[in-house]
C-alpha positions as CSV (number, residue, x, y, z in Angstrom):
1,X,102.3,203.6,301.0
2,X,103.6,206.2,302.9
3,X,101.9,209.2,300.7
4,X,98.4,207.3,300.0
5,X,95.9,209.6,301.2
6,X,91.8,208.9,300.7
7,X,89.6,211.7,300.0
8,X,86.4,211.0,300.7
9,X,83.6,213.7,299.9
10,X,80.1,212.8,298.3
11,X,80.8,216.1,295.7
12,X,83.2,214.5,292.6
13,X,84.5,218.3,291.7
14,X,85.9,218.8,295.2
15,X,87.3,214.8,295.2
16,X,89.0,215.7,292.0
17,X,90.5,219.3,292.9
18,X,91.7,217.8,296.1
19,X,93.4,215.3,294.6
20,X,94.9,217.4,292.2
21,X,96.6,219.6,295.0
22,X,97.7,216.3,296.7
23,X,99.1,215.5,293.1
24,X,100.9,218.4,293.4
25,X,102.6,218.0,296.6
26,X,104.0,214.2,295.2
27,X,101.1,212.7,297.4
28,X,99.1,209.5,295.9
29,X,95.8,210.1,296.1
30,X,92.8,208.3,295.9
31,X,89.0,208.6,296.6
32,X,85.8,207.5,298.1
33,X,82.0,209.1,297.3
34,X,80.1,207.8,300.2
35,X,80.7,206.2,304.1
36,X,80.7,202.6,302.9
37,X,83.1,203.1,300.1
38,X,85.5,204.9,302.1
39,X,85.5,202.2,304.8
40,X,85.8,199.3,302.1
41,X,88.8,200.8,300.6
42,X,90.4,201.3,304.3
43,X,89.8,197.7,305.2
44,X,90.3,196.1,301.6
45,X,94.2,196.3,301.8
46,X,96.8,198.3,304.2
47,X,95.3,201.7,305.1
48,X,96.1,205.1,303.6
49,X,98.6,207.2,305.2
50,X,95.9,210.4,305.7
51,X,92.6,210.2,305.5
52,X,90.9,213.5,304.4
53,X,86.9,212.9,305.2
54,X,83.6,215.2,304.6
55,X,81.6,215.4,307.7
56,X,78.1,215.3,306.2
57,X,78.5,212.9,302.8
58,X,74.9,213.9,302.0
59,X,73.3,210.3,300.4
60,X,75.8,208.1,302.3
61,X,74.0,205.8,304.8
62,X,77.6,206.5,306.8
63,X,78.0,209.8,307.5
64,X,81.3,211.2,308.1
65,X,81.4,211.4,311.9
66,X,80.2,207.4,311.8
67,X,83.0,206.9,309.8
68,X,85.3,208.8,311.5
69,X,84.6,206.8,314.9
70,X,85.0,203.5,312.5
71,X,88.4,204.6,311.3
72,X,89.6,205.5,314.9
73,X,88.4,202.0,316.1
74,X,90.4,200.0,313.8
75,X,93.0,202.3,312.9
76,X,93.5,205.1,315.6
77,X,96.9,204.9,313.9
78,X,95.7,207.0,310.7
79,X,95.2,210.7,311.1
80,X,91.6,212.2,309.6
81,X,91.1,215.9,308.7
82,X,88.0,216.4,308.6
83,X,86.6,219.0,306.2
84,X,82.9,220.6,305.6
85,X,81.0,223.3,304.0
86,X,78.9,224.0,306.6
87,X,81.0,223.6,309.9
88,X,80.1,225.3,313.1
89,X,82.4,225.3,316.2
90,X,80.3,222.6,317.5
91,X,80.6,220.4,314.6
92,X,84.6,220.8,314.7
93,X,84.8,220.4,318.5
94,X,83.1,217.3,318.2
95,X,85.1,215.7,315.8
96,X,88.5,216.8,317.8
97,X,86.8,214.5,320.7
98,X,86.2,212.0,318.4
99,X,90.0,211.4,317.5
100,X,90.1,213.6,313.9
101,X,93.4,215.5,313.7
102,X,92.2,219.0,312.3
103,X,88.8,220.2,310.8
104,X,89.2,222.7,308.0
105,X,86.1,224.3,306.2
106,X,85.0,225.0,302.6
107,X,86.3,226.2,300.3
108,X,89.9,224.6,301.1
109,X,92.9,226.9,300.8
110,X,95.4,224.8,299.3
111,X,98.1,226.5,301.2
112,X,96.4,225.5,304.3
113,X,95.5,222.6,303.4
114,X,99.2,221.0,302.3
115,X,100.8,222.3,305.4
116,X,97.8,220.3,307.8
117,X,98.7,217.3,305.8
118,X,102.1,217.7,305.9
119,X,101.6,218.3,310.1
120,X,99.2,215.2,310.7
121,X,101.6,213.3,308.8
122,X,104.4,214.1,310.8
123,X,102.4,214.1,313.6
124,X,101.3,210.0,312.8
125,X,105.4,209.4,312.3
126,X,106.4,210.9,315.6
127,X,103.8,208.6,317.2
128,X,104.7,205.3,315.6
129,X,108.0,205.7,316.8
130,X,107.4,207.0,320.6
131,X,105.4,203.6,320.6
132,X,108.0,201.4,319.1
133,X,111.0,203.1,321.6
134,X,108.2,201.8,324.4
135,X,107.8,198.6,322.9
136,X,111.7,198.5,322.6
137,X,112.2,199.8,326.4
138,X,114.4,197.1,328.0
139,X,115.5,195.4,325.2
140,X,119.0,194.4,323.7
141,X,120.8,197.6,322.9
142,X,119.6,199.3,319.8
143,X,123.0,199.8,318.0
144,X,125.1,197.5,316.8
145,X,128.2,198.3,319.2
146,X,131.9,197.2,319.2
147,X,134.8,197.2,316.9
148,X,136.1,193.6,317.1
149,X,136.5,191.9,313.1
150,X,133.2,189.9,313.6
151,X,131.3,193.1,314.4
152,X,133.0,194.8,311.5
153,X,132.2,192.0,309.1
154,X,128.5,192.3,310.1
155,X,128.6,196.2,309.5
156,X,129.6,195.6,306.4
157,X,127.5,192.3,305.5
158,X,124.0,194.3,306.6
159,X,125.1,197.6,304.6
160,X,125.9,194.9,301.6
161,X,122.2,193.6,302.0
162,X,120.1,196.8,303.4
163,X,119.8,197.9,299.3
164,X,118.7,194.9,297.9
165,X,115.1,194.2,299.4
166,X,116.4,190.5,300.0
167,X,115.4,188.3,302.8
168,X,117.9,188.0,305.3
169,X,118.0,185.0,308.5
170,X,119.7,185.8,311.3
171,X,121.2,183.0,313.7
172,X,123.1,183.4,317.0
173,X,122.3,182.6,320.6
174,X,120.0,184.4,322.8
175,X,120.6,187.8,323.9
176,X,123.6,188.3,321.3
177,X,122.0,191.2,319.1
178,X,120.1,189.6,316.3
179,X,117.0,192.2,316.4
180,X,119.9,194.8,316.3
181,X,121.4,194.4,313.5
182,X,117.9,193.5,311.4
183,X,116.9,197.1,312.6
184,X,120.3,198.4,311.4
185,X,119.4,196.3,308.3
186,X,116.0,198.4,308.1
187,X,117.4,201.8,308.7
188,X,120.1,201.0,305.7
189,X,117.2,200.4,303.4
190,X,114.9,202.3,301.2
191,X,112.4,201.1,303.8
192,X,113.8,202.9,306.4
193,X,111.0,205.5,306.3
194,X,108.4,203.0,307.0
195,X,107.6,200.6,310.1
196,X,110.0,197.9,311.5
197,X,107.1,195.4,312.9
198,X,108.2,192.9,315.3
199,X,106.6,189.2,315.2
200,X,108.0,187.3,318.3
201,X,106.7,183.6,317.9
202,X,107.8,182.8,321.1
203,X,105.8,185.5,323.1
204,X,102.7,184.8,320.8
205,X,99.6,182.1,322.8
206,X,99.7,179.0,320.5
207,X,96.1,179.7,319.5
208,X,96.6,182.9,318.5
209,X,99.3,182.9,316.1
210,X,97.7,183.3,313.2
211,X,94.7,185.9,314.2
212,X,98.2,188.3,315.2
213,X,100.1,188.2,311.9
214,X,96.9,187.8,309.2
215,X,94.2,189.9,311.6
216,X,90.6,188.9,311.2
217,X,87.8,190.4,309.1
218,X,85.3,190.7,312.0
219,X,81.4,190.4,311.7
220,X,78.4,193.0,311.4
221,X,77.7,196.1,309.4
222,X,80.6,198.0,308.0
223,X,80.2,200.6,310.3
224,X,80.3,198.3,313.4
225,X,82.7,195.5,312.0
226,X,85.3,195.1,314.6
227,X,88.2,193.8,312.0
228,X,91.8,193.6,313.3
229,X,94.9,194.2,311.5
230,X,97.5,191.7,311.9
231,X,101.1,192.4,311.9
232,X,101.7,191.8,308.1
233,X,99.4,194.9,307.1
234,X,101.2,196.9,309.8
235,X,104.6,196.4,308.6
236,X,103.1,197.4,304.6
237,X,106.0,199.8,303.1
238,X,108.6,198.7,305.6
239,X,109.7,195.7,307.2
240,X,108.3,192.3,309.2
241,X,110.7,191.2,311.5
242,X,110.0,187.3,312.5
243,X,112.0,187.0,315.8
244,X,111.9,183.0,317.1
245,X,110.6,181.8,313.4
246,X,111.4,178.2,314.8
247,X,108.9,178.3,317.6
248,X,105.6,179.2,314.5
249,X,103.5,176.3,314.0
250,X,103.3,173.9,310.9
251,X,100.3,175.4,309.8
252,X,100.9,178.8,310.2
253,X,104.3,178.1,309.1
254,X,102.7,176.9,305.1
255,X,100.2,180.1,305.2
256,X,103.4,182.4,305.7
257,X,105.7,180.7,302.7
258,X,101.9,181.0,300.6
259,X,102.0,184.6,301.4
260,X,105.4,185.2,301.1
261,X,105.4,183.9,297.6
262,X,102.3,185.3,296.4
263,X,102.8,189.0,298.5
264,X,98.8,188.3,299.8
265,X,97.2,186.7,302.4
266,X,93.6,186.7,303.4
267,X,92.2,187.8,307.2
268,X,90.7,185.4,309.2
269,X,86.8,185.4,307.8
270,X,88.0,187.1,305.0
271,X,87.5,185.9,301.2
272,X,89.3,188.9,299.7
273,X,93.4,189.1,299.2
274,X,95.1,191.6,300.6
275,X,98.3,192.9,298.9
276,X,101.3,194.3,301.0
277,X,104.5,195.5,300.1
278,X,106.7,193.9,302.7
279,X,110.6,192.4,303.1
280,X,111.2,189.8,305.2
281,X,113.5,189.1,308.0
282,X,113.5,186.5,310.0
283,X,115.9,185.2,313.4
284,X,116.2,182.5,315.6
285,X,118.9,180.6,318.2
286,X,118.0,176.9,317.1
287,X,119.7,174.5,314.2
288,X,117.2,174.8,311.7
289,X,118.6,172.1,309.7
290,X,117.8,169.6,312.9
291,X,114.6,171.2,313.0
292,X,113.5,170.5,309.3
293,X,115.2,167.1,309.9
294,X,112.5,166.3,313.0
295,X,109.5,167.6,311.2
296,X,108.8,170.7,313.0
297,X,110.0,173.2,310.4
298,X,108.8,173.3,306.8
299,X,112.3,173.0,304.3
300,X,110.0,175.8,301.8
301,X,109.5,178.3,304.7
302,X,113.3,178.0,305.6
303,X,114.7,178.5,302.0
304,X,112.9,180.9,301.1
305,X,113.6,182.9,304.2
306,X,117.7,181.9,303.5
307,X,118.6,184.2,300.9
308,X,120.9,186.3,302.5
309,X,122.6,184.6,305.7
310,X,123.8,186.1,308.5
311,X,125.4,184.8,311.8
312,X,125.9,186.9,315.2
313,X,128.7,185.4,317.4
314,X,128.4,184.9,321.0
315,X,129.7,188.0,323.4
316,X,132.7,185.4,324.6
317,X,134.0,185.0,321.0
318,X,134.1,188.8,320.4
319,X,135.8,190.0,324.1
320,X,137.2,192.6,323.2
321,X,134.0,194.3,322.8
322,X,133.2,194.4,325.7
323,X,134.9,197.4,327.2
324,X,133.3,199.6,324.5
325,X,130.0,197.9,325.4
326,X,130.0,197.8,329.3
327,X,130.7,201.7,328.6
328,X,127.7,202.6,326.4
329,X,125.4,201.1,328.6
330,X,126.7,202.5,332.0
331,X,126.5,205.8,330.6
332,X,122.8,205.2,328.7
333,X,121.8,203.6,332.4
334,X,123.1,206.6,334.6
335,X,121.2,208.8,331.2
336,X,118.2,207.1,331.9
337,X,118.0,207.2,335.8
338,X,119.8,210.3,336.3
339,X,122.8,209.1,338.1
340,X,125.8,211.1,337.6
341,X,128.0,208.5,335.0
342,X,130.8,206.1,336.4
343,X,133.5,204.6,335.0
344,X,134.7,200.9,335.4
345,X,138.4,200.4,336.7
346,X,141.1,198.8,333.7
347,X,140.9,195.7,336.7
348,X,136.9,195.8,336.9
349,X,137.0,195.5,333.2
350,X,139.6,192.6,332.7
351,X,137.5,190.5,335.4
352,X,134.1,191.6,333.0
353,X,136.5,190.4,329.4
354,X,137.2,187.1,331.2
355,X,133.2,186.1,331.9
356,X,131.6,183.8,329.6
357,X,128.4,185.9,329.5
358,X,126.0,183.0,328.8
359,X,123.3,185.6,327.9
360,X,125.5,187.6,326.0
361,X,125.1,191.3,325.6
362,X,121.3,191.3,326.8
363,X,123.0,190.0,330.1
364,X,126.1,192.6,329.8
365,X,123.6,195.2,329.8
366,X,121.7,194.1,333.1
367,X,124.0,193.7,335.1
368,X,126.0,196.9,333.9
369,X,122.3,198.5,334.8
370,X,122.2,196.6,338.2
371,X,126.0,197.8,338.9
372,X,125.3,200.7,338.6
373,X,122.5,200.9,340.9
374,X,124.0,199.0,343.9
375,X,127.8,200.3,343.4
376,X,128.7,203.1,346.1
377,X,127.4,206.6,345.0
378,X,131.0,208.3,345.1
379,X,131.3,209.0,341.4
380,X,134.4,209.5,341.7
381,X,136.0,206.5,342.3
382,X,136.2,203.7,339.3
383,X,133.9,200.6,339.8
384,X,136.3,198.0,340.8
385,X,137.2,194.6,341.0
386,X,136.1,194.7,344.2
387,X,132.4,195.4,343.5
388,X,132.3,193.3,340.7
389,X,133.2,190.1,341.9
390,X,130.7,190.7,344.6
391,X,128.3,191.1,342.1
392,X,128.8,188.1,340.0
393,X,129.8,185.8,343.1
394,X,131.9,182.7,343.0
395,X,130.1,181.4,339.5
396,X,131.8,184.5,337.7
397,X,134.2,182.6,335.6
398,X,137.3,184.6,336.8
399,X,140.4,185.3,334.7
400,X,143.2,182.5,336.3
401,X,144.6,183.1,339.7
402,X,148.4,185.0,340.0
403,X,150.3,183.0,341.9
404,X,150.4,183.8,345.6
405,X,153.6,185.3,347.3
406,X,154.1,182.8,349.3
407,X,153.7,179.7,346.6
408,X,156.2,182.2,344.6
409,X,159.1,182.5,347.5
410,X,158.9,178.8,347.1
411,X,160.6,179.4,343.7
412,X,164.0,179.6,342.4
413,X,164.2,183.4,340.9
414,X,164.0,181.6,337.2
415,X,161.1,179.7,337.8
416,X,158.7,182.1,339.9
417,X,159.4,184.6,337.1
418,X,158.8,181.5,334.6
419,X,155.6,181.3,336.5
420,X,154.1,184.5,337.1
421,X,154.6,185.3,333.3
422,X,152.8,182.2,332.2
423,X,149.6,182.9,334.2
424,X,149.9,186.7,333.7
425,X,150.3,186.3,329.9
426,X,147.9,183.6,329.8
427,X,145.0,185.6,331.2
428,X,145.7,188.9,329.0
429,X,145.4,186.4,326.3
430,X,142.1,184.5,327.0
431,X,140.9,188.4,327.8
432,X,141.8,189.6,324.6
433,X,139.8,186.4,322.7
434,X,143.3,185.0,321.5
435,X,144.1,188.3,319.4
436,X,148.1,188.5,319.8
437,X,147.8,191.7,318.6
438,X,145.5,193.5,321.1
439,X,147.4,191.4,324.2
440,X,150.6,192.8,322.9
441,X,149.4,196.2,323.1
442,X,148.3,195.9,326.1
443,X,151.1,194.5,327.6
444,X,153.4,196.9,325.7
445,X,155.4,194.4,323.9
446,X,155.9,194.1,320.0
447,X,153.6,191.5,318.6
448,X,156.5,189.4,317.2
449,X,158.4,189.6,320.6
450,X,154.7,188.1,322.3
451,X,154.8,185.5,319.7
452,X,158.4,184.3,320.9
453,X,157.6,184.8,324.7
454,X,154.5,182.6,324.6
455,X,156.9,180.1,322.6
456,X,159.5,179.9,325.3
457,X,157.0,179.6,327.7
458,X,155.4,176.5,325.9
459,X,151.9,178.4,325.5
460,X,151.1,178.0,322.1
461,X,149.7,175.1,321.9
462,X,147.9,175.0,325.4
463,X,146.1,178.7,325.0
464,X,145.5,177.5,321.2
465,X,143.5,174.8,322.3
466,X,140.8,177.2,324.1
467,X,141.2,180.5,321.5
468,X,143.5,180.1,318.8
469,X,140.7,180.7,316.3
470,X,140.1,184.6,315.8
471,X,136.7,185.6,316.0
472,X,134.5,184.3,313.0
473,X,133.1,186.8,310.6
474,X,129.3,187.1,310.0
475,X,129.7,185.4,307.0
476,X,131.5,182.7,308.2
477,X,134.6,183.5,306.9
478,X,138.0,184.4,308.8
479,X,138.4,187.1,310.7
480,X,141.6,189.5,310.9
481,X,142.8,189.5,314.5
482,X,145.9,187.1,315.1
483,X,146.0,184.0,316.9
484,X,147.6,182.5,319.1
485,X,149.0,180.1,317.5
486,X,150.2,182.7,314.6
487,X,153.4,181.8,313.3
């Protein structure tokens, strides 16, 4: 829990007067009279938020500086104050070294005392998440961006879910966004205060699995025992993100639906259950339903995972989030490097709309990055068309060719303008996704008087055939952008 705090002092009066001011301050506190006790109940189950620890713990095989360097070992995570009757500078310079956050002496001033705990606790927050932004560095983006109906129908599907505490599984291809929007799930929720742990199956050694998410007990005295937490204690109060689920073994596959369903699991070498206070979200690009089928997915891991589903569309089924995208990340690139910001030309972008993006807004992002970075440094000319179709060379997936002059002088006035308003037409529509409404906008017509032109131009039917269906909502369910076909 976020407010658990372990007082550990070999004197009952001061474990019980501490606690009392802890109590007071809407902390949970709980306590420990000697070294071995103390590191029991740190290792028995997720650790404490704070530790508060006497340095001598007279009678306690483990003095307080032993356990001090035990706690830092195994959980350099959890801040220690360390407290004593009979400090000297010596005594309080030593334990800084050692990793403890602040050493106070006898008798505590509660005053004093609520605002260091308040600071190391802050302190322990701040540093969680400057190491998950690291751990993050150079991943998908990390807000769900765009304002295209399949985006808003995921908005609203994870604020829908975010209260509940249910398990949600994400599909969609690679690169598309799925740990995004189970961290938008997270910061919804009334976990939003605690960790969002990542557990990538994929990036995990085979032999390993299991030691990563369940940790290991270790061997030797307390003291000494080199025990490792695994990824579910880590994510105790908050939330366990399985990204790749598919790629888990079998066998680690049956220990996660047992502790899923029982809310325990045992470490490695362990004999004692461990309790944690978790929910569950899990991801992954393959047909599970062909996996179960084959026999390399368990059907009880998967249903209990699929309470609450949720499907992320490709970036080439949701185009017209693209602008908005491709602008967010050339300003967050030029941020980040401390290039002056650029923007991309109306034709730059159409040529970007009309791409396919095979990795979908992972690959958006890099090569907005790269563009940046090799585009001429006069900031104040638009990217172009130009640079872009360098950039993506002849594989690029370019909107259809105009006609050229001279294949149009070849024309009859009727037919040339026949022509050009059929390829013209047709490429604002495929860069729009099929959305009459958006292409009419663009092209400053009414949306009814589109309708009729692509009629008289015998469109409907062809452009229907590649993107007549709007872009599918997260839920499966239609989405509110007009095809082409629209009547």
């Amino acid at each position: 829990m976020a407010r658990d705090i372990l007082i550990v002092d070999d004197e009952a009066y001061v474990r019980q007067s501490v606690a009392g001011i802890l109590e007071d301050g809407g902390y949970a506190p709980r306590g420990a009279a000697d070294g071995a006790a103390a590191l029991e109940a740190i290792d028995s189950g997720p650790p404490p938020a704070l530790v508060i620890l006497d340095v001598w713990l007279e009678g306690s095989e483990l003095d307080g500086m032993r356990v001090l360097e035990a706690v830092m070992r195994r959980h350099p995570e959890v801040p220690v104050i360390m407290i004593s009757g009979h400090g000297d500078i010596d005594t309080a310079v030593s334990a800084i070294k050692k990793g403890a956050y602040e050493f106070i002496e006898k008798p505590l001033d509660s005053d004093r005392l609520m605002l260091t705990v308040s600071r190391a606790l802050e302190a322990a927050e701040l540093k969680r998440e400057v190491a998950e932004l690291k751990l993050r560095g150079g991943g998908a983006a990390q807000e769900l961006i765009g304002d295209s109906p399949a985006v808003r129908q995921i908005r609203m599907a994870a604020e829908r879910a975010a209260p509940t505490d249910r398990r949600i599984f994400i599909t969609g291809p690679a690169g598309a966004g799925k740990e995004v929007v189970a961290r938008l799930v997270h910061s919804l929720s009334n976990r939003s205060s605690g960790p969002f742990v990542v557990a990538n199956a994929a990036m995990m050694r085979p032999d390993n699995v299991e030691l990563e998410l369940f940790g290991s007990e270790g061997e030797g005295p307390p003291a000494r025992r080199s025990r490792k937490i695994g990824t579910f204690e880590r994510a105790h109060g908050g939330t366990l993100f399985f990204d790749e689920i598919a790629d888990m073994p079998l066998e680690t596959q049956g220990k996660i639906a047992r502790a899923l369903q029982a809310n325990t699991f045992e470490r490695e070498g362990g004999t004692q259950p461990i309790e944690v206070d978790i929910r569950v979200m899990a991801a992954t690009t393959r047909d599970m339903e062909t996996e179960i089928k084959q026999g390399r997915f368990r059907g009880d891991l998967y249903y209990r995972l699929l309470v609450t589903p949720l499907e992320i569309p490709a970036l080439r089924e949701r185009r017209e989030d693209i602008p908005v995208l491709a602008g967010f990340f050339i300003r967050q690139a030029a941020d980040n490097a401390g290039l002056p910001p650029r923007e991309i030309g109306s034709d730059a972008m159409a040529m970007l709309q009309s791409f396919d993006w095979p990795g979908n807004v992972r690959q958006l992002r890099n090569f907005v990055e790269w563009l940046l970075i090799i585009a001429p440094s006069a900031s104040e000319r638009p990217i172009g068309a130009d640079m872009i179709q360098a950039a993506l060379g002849p594989a690029a997936g370019h909107p259809p060719a105009l006609p050229s002059s001279a294949d149009l002088m070849s024309l009859p006035l009727r037919d040339a303008r026949r022509e050009f308003e059929r390829n013209y037409l047709g490429a604002q529509v495929e860069r729009f996704g099929g959305n009459i409404s958006r292409t009419a906008q663009f092209v400053g017509m009414e949306r009814s008087a589109l309708h009729r032109k692509l009629r008289a131009l015998g469109m409907p039917e062809r452009v229907h055939g590649e993107h007549g269906r709007g872009n599918g909502s997260a839920e499966g369910g239609p989405a509110d952008g007009d095809a082409v076909s629209d009547p």
